[in-house]
Structure formats: structure tokens, C-alpha cells
N, C-alpha and C positions, 0 to 999 in steps of 0.2 A: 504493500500500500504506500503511495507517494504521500509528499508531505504537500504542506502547500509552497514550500519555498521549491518545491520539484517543477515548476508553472509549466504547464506546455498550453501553449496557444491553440485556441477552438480551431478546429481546422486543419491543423498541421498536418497529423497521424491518421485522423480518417476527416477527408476532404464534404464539404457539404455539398459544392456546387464542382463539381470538376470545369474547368476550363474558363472559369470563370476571371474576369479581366476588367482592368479600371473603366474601359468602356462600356461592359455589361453595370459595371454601377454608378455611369452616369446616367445609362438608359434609365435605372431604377430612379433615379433621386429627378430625372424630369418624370416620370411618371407620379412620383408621389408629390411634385408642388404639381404638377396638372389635375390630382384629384382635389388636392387643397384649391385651387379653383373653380373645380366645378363646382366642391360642397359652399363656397363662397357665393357663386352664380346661382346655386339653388336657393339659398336663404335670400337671394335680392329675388328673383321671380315671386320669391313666396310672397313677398312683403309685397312688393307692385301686384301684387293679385290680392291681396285685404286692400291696398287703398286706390285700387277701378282703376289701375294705371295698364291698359289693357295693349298698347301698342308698346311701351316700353316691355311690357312683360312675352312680348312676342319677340322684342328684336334680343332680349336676353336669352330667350328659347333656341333662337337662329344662333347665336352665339353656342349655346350649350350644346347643339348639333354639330357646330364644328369642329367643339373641343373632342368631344365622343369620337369623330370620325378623323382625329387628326389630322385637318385639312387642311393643307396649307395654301393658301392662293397666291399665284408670284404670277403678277401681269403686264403685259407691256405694253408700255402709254407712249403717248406722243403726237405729234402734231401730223395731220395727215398727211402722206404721200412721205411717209420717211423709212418705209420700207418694216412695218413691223411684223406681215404676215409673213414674209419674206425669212425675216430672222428667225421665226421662229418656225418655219420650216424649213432651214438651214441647223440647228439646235438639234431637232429631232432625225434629221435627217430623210425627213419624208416628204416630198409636194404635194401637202392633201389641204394648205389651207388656201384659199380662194388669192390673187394678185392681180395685178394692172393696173396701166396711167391713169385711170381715173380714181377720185376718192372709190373706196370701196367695200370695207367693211362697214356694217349697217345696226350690228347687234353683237351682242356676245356671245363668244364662242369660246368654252372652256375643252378644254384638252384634258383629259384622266386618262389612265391607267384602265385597260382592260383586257381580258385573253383574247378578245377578238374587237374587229373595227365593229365600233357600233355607233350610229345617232339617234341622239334623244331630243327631242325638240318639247320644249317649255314655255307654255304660254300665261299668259293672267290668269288666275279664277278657273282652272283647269286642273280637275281631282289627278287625274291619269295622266304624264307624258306621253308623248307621241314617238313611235319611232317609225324611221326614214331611213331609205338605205343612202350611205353614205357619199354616194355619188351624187346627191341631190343637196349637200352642204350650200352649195351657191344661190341658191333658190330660195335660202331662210337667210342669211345672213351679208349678202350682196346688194347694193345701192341695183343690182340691174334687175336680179330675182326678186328682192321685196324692198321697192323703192319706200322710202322715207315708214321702211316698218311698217306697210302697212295690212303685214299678215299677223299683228300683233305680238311679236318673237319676246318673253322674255329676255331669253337666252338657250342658247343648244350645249349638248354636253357630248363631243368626239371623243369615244372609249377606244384609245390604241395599245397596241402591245407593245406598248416602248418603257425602255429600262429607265429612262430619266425620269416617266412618271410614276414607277411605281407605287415609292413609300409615299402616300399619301398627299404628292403634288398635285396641285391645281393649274395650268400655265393656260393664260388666257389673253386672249386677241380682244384688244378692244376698237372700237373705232376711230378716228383720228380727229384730233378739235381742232377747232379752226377754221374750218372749210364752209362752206358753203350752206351745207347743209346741218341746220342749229339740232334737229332731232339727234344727230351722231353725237354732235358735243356734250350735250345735257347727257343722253343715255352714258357717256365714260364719265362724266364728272358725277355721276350719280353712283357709279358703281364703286370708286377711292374710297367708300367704308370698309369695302369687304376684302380689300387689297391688306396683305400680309407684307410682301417686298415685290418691288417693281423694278422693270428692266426701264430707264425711260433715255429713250430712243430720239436722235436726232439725226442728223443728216447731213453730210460732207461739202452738199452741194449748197446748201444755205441753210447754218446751223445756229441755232439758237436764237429765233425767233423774238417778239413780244410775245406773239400768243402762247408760246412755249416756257417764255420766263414768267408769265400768269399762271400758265398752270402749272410749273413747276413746284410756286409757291403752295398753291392747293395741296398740292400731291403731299407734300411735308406735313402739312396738319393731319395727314392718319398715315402717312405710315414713315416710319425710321429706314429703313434699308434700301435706298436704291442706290442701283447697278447705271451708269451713268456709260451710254454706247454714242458713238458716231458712225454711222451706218453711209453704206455707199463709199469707201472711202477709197473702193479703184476709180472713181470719177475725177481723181483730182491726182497732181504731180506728188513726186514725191517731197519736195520744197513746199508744195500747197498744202501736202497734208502736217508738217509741222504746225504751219501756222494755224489751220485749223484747230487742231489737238491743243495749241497755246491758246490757241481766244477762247476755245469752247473751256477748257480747264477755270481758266483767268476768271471769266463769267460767270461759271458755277460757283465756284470757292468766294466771289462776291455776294452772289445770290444767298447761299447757307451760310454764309459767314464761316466760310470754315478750309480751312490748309489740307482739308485728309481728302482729296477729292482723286480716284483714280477713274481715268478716262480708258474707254478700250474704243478702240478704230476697227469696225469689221466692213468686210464686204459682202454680205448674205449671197452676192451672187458668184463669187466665187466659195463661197463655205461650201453650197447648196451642190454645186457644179464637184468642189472634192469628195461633198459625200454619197454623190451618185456614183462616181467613177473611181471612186477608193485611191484619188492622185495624194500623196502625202505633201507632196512641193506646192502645190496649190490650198489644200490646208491649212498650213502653216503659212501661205501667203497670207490668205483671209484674213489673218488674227481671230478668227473664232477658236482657234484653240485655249487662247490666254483665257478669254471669257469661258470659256467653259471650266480651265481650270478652277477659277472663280465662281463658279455658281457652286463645283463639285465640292470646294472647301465650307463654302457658305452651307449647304444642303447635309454635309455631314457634323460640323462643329458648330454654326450657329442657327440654323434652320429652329433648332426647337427653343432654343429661349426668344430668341426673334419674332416667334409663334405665339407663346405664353403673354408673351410682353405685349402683339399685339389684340389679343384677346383682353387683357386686363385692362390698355389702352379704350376699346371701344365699351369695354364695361363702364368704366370713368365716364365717358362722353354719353351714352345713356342716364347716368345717373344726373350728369351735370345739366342734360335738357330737363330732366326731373325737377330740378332743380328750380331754373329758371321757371319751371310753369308753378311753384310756388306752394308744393306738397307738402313740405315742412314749418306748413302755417299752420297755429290753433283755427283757422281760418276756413282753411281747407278740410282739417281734419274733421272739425264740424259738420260741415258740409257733406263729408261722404257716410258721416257716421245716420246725419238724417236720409242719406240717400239709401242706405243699406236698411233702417226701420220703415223707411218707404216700401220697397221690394218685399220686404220679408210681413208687410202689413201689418207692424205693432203700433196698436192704436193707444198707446202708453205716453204718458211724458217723460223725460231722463233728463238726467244731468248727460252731456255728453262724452265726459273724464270717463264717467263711472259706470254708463251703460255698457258703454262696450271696451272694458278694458284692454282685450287684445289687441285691438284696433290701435290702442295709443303705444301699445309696446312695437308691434309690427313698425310702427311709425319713427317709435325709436330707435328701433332694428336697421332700417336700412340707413337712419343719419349716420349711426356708425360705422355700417357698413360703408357708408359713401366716406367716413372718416378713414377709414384704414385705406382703403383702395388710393384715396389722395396721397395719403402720406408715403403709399407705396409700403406698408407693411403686410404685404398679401399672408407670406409667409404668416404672420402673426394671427390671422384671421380667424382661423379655428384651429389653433392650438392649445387644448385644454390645460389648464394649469399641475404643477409639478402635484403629484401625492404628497399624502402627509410623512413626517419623515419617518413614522412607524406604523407600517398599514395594518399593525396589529390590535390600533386605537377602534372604539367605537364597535367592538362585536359584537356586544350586547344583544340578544334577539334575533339574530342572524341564525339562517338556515345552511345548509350544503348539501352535495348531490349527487348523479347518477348516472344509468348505461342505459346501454340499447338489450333491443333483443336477440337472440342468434347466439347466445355466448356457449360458450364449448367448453365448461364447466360444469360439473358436476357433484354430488356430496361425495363419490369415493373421491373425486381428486383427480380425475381426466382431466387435459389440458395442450389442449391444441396449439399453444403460440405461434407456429409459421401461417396457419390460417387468421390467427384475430390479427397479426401484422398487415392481414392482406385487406382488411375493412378501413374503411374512412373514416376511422374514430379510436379510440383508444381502446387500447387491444385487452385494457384491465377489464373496464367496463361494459363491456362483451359478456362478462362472465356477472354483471349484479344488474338481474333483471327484476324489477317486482311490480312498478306500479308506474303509470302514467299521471299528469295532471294537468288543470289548464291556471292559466293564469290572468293577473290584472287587464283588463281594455285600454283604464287610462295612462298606462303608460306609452301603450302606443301610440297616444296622439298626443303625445309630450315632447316624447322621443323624436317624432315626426317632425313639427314645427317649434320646438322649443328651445334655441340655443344654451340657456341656461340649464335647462334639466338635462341635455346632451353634457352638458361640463359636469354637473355635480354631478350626473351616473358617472362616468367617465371617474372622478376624484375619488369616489365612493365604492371602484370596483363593482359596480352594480348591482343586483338583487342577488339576495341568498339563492342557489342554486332552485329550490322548490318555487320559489315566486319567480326567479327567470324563466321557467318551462310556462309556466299561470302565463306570463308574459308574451313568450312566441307563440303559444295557441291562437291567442285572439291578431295576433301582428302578421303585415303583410310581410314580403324576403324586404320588400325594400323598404321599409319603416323599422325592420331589425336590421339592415345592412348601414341605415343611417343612424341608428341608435348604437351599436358595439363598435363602431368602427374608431373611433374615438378611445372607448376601451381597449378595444387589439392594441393600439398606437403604446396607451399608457403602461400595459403588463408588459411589450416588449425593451422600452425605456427602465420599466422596474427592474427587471431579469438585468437588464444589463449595469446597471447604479451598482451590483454588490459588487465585491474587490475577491474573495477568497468563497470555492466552492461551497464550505459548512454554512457560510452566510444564504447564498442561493439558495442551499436546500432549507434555509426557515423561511426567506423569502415564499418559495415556490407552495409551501404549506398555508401561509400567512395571506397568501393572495386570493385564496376560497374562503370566504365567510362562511360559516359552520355555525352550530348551535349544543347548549349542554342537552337539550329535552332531544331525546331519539328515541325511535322506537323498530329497533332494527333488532334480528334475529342471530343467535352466533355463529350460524351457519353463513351468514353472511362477510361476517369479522373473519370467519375459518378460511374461505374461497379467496378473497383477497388478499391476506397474507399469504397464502400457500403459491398463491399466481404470482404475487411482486417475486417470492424468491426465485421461483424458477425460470421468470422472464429475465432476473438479474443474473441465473448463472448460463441463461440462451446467450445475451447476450456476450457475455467471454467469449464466444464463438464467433471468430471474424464473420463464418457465412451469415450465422442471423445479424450482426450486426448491419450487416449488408440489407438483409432484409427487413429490419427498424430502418434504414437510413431512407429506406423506401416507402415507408408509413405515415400514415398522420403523428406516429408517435402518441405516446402517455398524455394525459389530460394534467394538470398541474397539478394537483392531490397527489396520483400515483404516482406522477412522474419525482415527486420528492420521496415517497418513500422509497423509488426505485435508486434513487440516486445513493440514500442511504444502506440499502440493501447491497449499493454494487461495492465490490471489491478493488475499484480502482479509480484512482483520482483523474487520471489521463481519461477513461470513461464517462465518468462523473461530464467532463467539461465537454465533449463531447456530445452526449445529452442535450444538456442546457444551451449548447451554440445550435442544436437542431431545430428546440423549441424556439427560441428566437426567430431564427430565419422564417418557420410557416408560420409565427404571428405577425409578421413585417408583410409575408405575400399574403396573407389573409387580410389582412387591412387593403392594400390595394385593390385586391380581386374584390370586395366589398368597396371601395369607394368606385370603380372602375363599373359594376354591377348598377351604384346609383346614376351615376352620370351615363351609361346607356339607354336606362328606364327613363331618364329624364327627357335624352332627346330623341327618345325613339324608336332606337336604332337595338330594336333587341335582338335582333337576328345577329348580332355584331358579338355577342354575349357569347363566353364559354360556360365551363361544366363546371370548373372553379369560380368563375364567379357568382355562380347562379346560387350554388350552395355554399361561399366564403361565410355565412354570419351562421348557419350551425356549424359547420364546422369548429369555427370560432368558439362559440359557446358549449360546443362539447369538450375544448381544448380546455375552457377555463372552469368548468361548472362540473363535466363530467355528462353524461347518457341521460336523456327524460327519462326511461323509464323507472331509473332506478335513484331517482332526487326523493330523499327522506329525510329527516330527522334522524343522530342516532344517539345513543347512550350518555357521552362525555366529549368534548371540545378536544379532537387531535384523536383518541381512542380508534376509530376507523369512520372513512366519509360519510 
């Protein structure tokens, strides 16, 4: 048996994640501030839906659909005739998007990722997209097919099987401002909300316009990242094209007020022309290579914070039109409060503080929420506060809990371990079946829309095991997926605060609220001891080690007795770096579950997420069926 000064680091001697690399845990930490977003973007809809703000609460929806769907939109703007279908069918290397001397493009046309070519055509007030085969792109989206729009085109969405769109790129054609026709310029300048980063495109042959340095300016009020091109630039000498390159630079870095400005010179028609014909010398003429290199850096190191950032951006500018319309007046709040006993027919008088209390907190809700967003403390937004410094304060009255059914125990002492390793729950609790139950209602609608009760369950560890099962009876996954998700966060933070194994394993006991009053049978005390031993001396066995590492692993009760049972400290920590890791992706997979449900997009949903918040609560509570009371506080669960 090691000591503790023997330390071996979680991980070391049996690996948790093999192949795992500091880019696998950036992916992680942007997914877990992008759930901390959504759960942010959900508390704002909630609140713009108690106070009738029913267009904001749509464009935050439109928002929370994008986050869900990792969408990134990267568009290219510009003044018309600058060549931007061009570029960007040079980019992809395909000539599928419509070109010619005259202005041209009429509507938006977004580019995705698909296994096969596909069009969808998007109209107003239209349940069902339409599809078209692809060869008919000019027809919807061309000044000559549908002059001045007027087949009423949203937008079309061209599904190619190109590798640049895969992960979750948007690359969109817009129309060109400037020109002639005012319907083009309104329909792009209407669209720079929904722009993430833009390519904005000028032209060798007369670059950098008025109407270009106007809407250049626009372009910067939503978004941060653009990609700054001069396009066409075999039109010109190679002496012209200095100068060019110098004014257009000069111009820009005046315009943004800023020195970091890097200009790229392509010619789409020789890019387009090399990646027909696979010439590398023309290639490399073009300067489409550079840009690309540069989009490829962009798309793998900053693409996602870039993303985040402008999500929270337009969250801000929602709230800030909120704002201005003047919702955080006692004024208003009146106002909707009589609007609300209008509807619902209360022929009563009220105070209007006191009638509808929720209404004033919701109200309150989102000024904070518009406070954090401002300050840019996103992170901070639903970060529930540290536990108390001994979570073994306050047990008083507290119950604790139990397993499923299927257990492979018996009174002689049979005992299956490589099968209960193979179930999605703790392989102790398999074996203590006895009794179902249901639980509280109102916690589910607490849990639901109640930030503060989300924190104090959360600080509190949450209900004794017996009232947690009372609790998901009546709870939908995703009113329990947003009620523990908070709690995952907080037991994985706990697990990790202790310094020396003995501490963990009173931690890991301390963390299930239990009760003195039980009424459990010795047969039940006898099945549970006899299984920790023998699953502590399974484990000795590198194969079943293998086959826990493969498991949900022990619920926090047993898994501390287990730890005490095992005979090795290198063991011991090993354990405890497992339990950790599946309550970090069970938090995810539950915050990743809400923010699907919220915009939609459930079909996007796995098998982990769907079942993250029992899993969760089996990890922490232990099996419904077997949540009782027992004898003496610590004696057996």
C-alpha cells in the first residue's frame, strides 16, 4: 500500500482518455463556455417571454439555433461588380455560383456542406423549403432570373460536398451595394447581423470606393473579423499593383483606425482557371493561396471564439434595443402586468409589485443579465457559487439512496461484476433493488425558470436521494438536464479541491446526504459489503480494470467505500480521476441536450445527451429503485 507522499498523477499508469491532446481540451473548454451561453441565452428568452417582448424573444431563438448548430456565417461583401461570386468560386474551386458584366446577384445564397449538391430555396411565410435542382441556381438568385426579387427569394441554401464547408461553415454571396439597383443594397445591408466574419472584397481596377468606405463602416458595427481582399489584380501592372495595395492598405488602417491591416491581392480568374486545371505556377500567381492560408488559420484557431464572441455581440444589441424601447421602467412593467390580468380575465384589483411577483423578478433577471453581458463577464453568468467549506454542514433531515433493477445478486452471494460493469449505472447498485418512488412537482418549475433555486440546489448538493427520484418522476429530461447541470459542475470542482486520497474518500461519502431514520433490511447491508469487496479485488485485475474504465463507474456512496476497500493508492486515484472526467462530460452532454431542445434541432441530439441528467443523478444519488432511508448516518446507503 502507497503512502501519500508515493503521489502518482491521475492518468499516468492507466490513461483515461488515450490520445488525448491540448487540442482535444480546447475543443472541450469552447464547448463548455458555449453551453454557458446558451444557459445564458435561455434565461434572456425566458424573461423577454414574461415581459411580451415577443420579437426580441424570437431573434434570441434565431440566435440559440445557431449556437446549437455551430454555424458559422463568413460572407463576402462588397460593392458590386468586384468580383465576389467569382472569388468565391475560385475558394471552393467549383463554377457553380452565377457571374457577369452586369450587376448580378439579386438574393442570398449561402453555401453548406453537404454529401451531395443540393438546392433549397427559402421564401417569406413558407412552413416547407422548396427544392430545385441545382442547375436552376440563376433563376432564384440573378438580377436576369428574378429581377428586383421579385419571386420573393429569402435566401437559397447550395448543399456541396466541399471540405472547406464542412465543420459547420456558412460562406455566403451577397449582392453588391451600390449599384443601381436599391433592392440589392438594402437586402446585404440587412443581412450584416447575421455575419460572423467577412471576406470584404474590392477591386484593383477602382478600389475603394465612397460607397465602399460607407459600408465598410457599417460592416464594423457587427462584426470584428474581416478578411480585407483586392480582387482582379491581373488587371493592373505590376508597378500599379503596389500602388494599389499602398492606397487601399493606407485607406483602410485610416478608416479602422488601426496599423494591423493585412491586405491580400487575388485574381479569382486566374485562382479559378488553376483550380480547374491543377497548374500550381498559376496558383500561386493568383495569390489565392496566401488567403487561403489565412482563412485555414482563422477557421482552425480562431473561428470559435470569433463565433462565441459574435453571438454574445448580437445578444448585447438585442438587449440594448430592449432597452431603448424602455422595458426596465416601473412604467412598463405596469403596463404589461395589466396586460397579462387583461388576457388571463382577473376581474380583481392588485397592487402591481405584489400581484405578480414573478413578473418583477423576471424583470430583474434580464437587467442583470443585460449587466453581465455589458461588462463582458459571460463566463461569470451562471457560475454557481463555491460550497460550503465542509459539505458535511446542515445534514440534519436529509435522506440517501439507491439502484436499479437487473442486479445479479443474490442472498447466497452470486455476483456477476463483468456484466453490472456493462450497464449504465453503477454496477453496486444493480444488486439493491427494492422500491420505487415519485417525487416533488415544485421543484420542477423552480429548477426550470428559477436562477436562484438553480444556485442554492446546486450549493446544497441537492435533495436527499428519496426526494431527488419524488423529483424526476414529475420532471421533464430537460427541466432535470437544466436543474443538475449546475450540480455535475459543482461535485466535479468538489472531487477535485481535496489534496491527499483519505480526504477524497470522506469527501466522496460527504457529498450524498443520508439520514439517521432507515428502514432497510440486513440483507441488504450483507449484498453491498460482500459486492464492494469483490469488485475491489476485480478490480486488481488489469482486464476488469479495463472493463470499469469502460463503465459509468460507482455512484459516489460506493464508489468511496470502494476506494476504501481497494488495496492501492495508485488505484484509489485512478478511480477518482474517472469519476471526475464522466461528471465534466455529463455536465456538457446535459447543457448541450438543453440548448438543442431549445432551438430545435433535436434530431442533432445523441444517446449521451439524451440520458446525461440520470445518468448524473445515479452517479450522485445512487439507483431509484433502491432510494430508502437506512439505520444510522454512514452504517450503509
Amino acid at each position: 500500500m502507497k503512502s501519500d507522499s508515493d503521489h502518482i498523477i491521475p492518468g499516468d499508469s492507466f490513461p483515461l482518455e488515450p490520445g488525448a491532446s491540448p487540442d482535444l481540451e480546447k475543443l472541450r473548454s469552447y464547448t463548455q463556455v458555449k453551453l454557458q451561453l446558451a444557459d445564458l441565452l435561455r434565461n434572456i428568452r425566458l424573461a423577454l417571454k414574461v415581459l411580451g417582448r415577443e420579437h426580441a424573444e424570437n431573434e434570441c431563438e434565431e440566435l440559440t439555433v445557431k449556437l446549437a448548430e455551430d454555424r458559422f456565417t463568413l460572407a463576402v461583401l462588397g460593392q458590386f461588380k468586384r468580383g465576389k461570386s467569382s472569388l468565391m468560386n475560385a475558394i471552393i474551386s467549383r463554377e457553380i455560383l452565377p457571374t457577369g458584366v452586369l450587376p448580378l446577384t439579386s438574393a442570398i445564397t449561402i453555401l453548406k456542406y453537404g454529401p451531395a449538391e443540393r438546392l433549397i430555396v427559402n421564401r417569406p411565410n413558407q412552413l416547407f423549403p422548396a427544392e430545385a435542382p441545382v442547375i436552376e441556381l440563376p433563376d432564384y438568385v440573378t438580377e436576369k432570373g428574378n429581377p428586383n426579387n421579385e419571386k420573393k427569394i429569402d435566401n437559397v441554401h447550395l448543399e456541396l460536398p466541399v471540405p472547406f464547408l464542412r465543420y459547420g461553415i456558412e460562406f455566403v454571396d451577397t449582392p453588391g451595394v451600390g449599384s443601381a439597383i436599391l433592392a440589392n443594397t438594402a437586402t446585404t445591408y440587412n443581412f450584416l447581423p447575421e455575419c460572423d466574419a467577412v471576406l470584404f472584397v474590392t477591386g484593383a481596377d477602382m478600389p475603394m470606393t465612397s460607397v465602399e468606405l460607407e459600408f465598410l463602416q457599417k460592416i464594423k458595427e457587427y462584426v470584428d473579423r474581416i478578411f480585407f481582399i483586392i480582387n482582379k489584380i491581373d488587371l493592373v501592372t505590376e508597378v500599379e499593383r503596389d500602388e494599389v495595395i499602398r492606397f487601399v492598405t493606407q485607406t483602410i488602417s485610416r478608416e479602422t483606425e488601426s496599423d494591423m491591416i493585412k491586405i491580400f491581392p487575388v485574381s479569382s480568374k486566374l485562382a479559378l482557371e488553376a483550380g480547374t486545371s491543377g497548374n500550381a505556377d498559376v496558383y500561386e500567381k493568383s495569390g489565392l493561396k496566401e488567403l487561403e492560408d489565412a482563412l485555414a488559420a482563422f477557421l482552425t484557431q480562431e473561428k470559435s471564439t470569433v463565433f462565441l464572441a459574435a453571438i454574445a455581440q448580437k445578444t448585447l444589441r438585442v438587449l440594448d434595443n430592449e432597452r431603448q424601447q424602455n422595458i426596465f421602467t416601473e412604467a412598463y412593467l405596469q403596463e404589461r402586468i395589466v396586460s397579462i390580468a387583461k388576457e388571463k380575465k382577473l376581474n380583481i384589483h392588485f397592487n402591481p409589485h405584489k400581484a405578480v411577483p414573478t413578473l418583477a423578478n423576471e424583470e430583474a433577471k434580464l437587467e442583470s443579465l443585460y449587466n453581465l453581458i455589458l461588462s463582458k463577464k459571460i463566463e461569470e453568468a451562471n457560475l454557481p457559487p463555491a460550497l460550503p467549506a465542509s459539505a458535511k454542514e446542515n445534514k440534519q433531515g436529509k435522506l440517501f439512496a439507491g439502484a436499479n433493477q437487473g442486479a445479479s445478486i443474490d442472498t447466497t452471494g452470486n455476483i456477476n461484476v463483468k456484466a453490472d460493469l456493462q450497464t449504465r449505472s453503477c454496477p453496486v447498485c444493480q444488486h439493491l433493488i427494492e422500491r420505487a418512488s415519485d417525487f416533488f412537482a415544485h421543484w420542477q418549475y423552480e429548477l426550470v425558470i428559477n436562477e436562484q433555486a438553480q444556485m442554492k440546489f446546486a450549493t446544497e448538493l441537492g435533495f436527499c436521494p428519496l426526494h431527488t427520484w419524488q423529483l424526476l418522476a414529475v420532471s421533464s429530461p430537460q427541466g432535470a438536464s437544466v436543474g443538475y447541470a449546475r450540480l455535475s459542475e459543482q461535485v466535479a470542482r468538489k472531487l477535485q479541491s481535496a489534496k491527499h486520497l483519505h480526504e477524497k474518500g470522506d469527501l466522496l461519502k460527504a457529498l450524498v446526504n443520508n439520514s439517521r431514520s432507515c428502514q432497510v433490511c440486513k440483507m441488504l447491508q450483507q449484498s453491498e459489503e460482500k459486492y464492494i469487496q469483490q469488485l475491489a479485488a476485480a478490480i486488481g485485475d488489469a482486464g476488469a480494470r479495463q472493463q470499469y474504465l469502460n463503465s459509468e463507474g460507482a455512484c459516489l456512496w460506493h464508489l468511496g467505500m470502494l476506494i476504501d476497500a481497494s488495496s492501492s493508492l495508485e488505484i484509489g486515484e485512478w478511480l477518482i480521476s474517472h469519476a471526475v472526467l464522466h461528471f465534466e462530460h455529463d455536465a456538457e452532454d446535459m447543457r448541450s441536450y438543453v440548448l438543442k431542445r431549445d432551438a430545435l434541432r433535436r434530431y442533432l441530439q445523441n444517446t449521451n445527451e439524451q440520458d446525461a441528467y440520470r445518468r448524473t443523478i445515479v452517479r450522485i444519488v445512487g439507483e431509484r429503485s433502491v432510494c430508502m432511508p437506512w439505520a444510522e448516518d454512514g452504517e450503509i446507503r
